[in-house]
C-alpha positions, -999 to 999 in steps of 0.1 A, spaced: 225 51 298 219 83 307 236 110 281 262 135 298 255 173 297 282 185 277 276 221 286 295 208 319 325 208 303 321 247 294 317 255 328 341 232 346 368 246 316 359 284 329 360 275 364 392 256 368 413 281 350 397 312 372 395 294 405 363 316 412 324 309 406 321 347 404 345 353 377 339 318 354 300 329 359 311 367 344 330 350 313 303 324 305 275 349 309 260 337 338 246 345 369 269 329 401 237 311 415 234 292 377 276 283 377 271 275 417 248 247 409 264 235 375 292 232 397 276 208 423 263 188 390 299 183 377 307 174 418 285 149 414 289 138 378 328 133 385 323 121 417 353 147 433 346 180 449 370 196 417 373 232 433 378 232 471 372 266 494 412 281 499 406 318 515 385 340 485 395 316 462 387 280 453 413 257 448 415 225 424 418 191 435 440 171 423 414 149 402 405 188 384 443 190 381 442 155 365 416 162 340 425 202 332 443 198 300 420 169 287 390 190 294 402 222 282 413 204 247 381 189 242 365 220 246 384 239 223 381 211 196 342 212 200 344 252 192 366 246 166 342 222 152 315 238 154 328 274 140 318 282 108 335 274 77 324 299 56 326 336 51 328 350 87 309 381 96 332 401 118 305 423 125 287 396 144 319 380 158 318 375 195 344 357 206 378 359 230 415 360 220 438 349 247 472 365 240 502 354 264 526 389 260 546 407 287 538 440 303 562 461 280 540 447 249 503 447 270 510 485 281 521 499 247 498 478 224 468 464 240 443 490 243 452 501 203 448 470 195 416 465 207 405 491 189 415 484 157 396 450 161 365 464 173 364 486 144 354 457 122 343 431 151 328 448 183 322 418 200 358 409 205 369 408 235 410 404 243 425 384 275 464 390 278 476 364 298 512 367 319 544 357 305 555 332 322 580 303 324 581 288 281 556 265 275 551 258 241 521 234 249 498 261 258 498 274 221 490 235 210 465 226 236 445 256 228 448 278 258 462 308 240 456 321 209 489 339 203 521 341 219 541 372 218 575 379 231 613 382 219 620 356 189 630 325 196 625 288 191 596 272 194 595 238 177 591 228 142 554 229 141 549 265 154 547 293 130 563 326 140 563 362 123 583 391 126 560 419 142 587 447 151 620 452 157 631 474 192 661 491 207 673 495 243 667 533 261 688 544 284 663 560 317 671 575 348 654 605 372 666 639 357 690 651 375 706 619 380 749 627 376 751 608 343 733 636 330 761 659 339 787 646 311 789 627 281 780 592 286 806 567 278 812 534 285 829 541 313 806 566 332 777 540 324 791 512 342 806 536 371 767 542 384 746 517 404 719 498 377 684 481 380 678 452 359 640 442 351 642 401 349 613 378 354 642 348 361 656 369 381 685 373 360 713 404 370 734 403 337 719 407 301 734 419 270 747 452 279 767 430 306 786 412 269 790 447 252 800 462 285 829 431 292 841 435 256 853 467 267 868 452 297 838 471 319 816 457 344 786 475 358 772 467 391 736 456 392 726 459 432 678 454 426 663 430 402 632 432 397 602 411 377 594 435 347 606 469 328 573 485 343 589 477 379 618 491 372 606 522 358 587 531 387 615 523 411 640 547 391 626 584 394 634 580 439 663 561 434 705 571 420 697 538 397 700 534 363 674 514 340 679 498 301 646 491 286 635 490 254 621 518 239 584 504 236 584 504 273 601 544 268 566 556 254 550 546 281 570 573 306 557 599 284 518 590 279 527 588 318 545 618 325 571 599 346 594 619 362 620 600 337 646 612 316 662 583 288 697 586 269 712 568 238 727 537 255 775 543 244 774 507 238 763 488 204 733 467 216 710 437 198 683 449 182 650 431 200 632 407 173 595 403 186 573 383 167 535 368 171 533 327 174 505 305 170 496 269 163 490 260 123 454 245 127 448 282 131 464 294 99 429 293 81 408 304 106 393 340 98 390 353 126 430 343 138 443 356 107 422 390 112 439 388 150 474 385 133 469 408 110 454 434 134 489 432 154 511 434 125 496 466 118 494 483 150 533 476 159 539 486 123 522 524 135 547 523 167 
């Protein structure tokens, strides 16, 4: 019986999740022609094409649709096996963390971030993945290392920590006619808003505070993310609430943006860091955690 090449596993892993022979060779460290023919091993190995020309891209079939998850766990068991147990040298640490975050948290924090890890481990390298629809499993089956968003359930076995707490901003151009009065209640929900949703969702919390006072705003563009919205505002008679994270950003960006103190008592934002507890002991996961703890604790 001939003994499989496990290194296939690696590669088909890398090349499933990118879709690309270009990009899985650039992660694995190696050259396109090397991942081209691995891939025509695994073709033949599996006995299924696996990745399918589609335009640029390759697509999966669905036999590499059938087999993702089960390949990408073994993998990931096999480099948790084979880590170290001992003392970990952070100096000599190469390895990736996959953090799932939105664009508010990737724009504010990821570039300080990464330099507070490479301070002690310069061979780190960080991957922010989108935020997407919740799926818990991706934090169990290994495919990101933290998750980090607004606090909320995530099943008994998933441990979560506080990292910041955040406010709501109001922002709109600068000479926008809010400007010209105090802003109540009132004159907030008498001009035209933008709400940044990636459900697609119009109505959010300022909608409750707003209703309480027996208010309604109107809500005419939805958009995907806060970032969206803020570059939609400064050509627009629109009005934006995001939170103020997302508020440093127009000023390392100079936006042509002016914020306000939103007349209505909002929730504070809880966001916290997630990950799966077979990672509570590993070094170089606690270093991760603790590395964001401390640069939101600097914000």
């Amino acid at each position: 019986m001939t003994t499989p090449d496990l290194n296939l596993l690696v590669a088909l892993d890398v090349l499933i999740e990118e879709g690309s022979v270009t990009l899985a060779a650039e992660r694995l460290g190696m050259s396109a022609p090397s991942l081209s023919r691995a891939l025509a091993r695994i073709r033949e190995t599996v006995g299924d094409p696996i990745l399918v020309r589609a335009g640029r891209d390759l697509a999966p079939t669905p036999r590499a649709l059938e087999i993702r998850d089960q390949v990408h766990r073994i993998v990931e068991e096999a480099k948790a096996l084979l880590r170290p147990s001992g003392p970990v040298s952070f100096a000599a640490l190469e390895r990736q963390f996959t953090i799932r975050a939105n664009e508010a948290f990737a724009g504010a924090f990821a570039a300080a971030l990464l330099s507070r890890l490479r301070d002690e481990a310069p061979g780190v390298t960080l991957r922010f993945a989108p935020e997407g629809e919740a799926d818990d499993d991706a934090l169990r089956e290994g495919r990101i290392d933290l998750d980090i968003g607004a606090l909320r359930a995530m099943g008994p076995e998933v441990r979560v920590q506080t990292i910041f707490r955040d406010r709501y901003a109001g922002v709109a151009r600068p000479d926008h006619p809010i400007f010209d009065a105090p802003i109540t209640p009132e004159r907030l929900a008498a001009f035209e808003q933008i709400s940044a949703s990636r459900r697609g969702r119009a109505r959010g919390p300022v909608d409750s505070a707003l209703g309480d006072l027996g208010l309604e705003r109107r809500v005419p563009l939805i958009v995907g993310s806060f970032h969206a919205a803020l570059f939609a505002l400064p050509n627009s008679d629109l009005i934006g609430l995001v939170p103020r994270q997302v508020v440093l950003g127009i000023e390392r960006l100079g936006m042509n943006l002016r914020t306000f103190d939103p007349p209505v008592d909002l929730e504070t934002v809880v966001m916290a860091q997630a990950w799966h507890p077979r990672l509570d002991n590993d070094p170089a996961h606690r270093f991760l955690r603790n590395a964001v703890r401390e640069v939101c604790s600097r914000s």
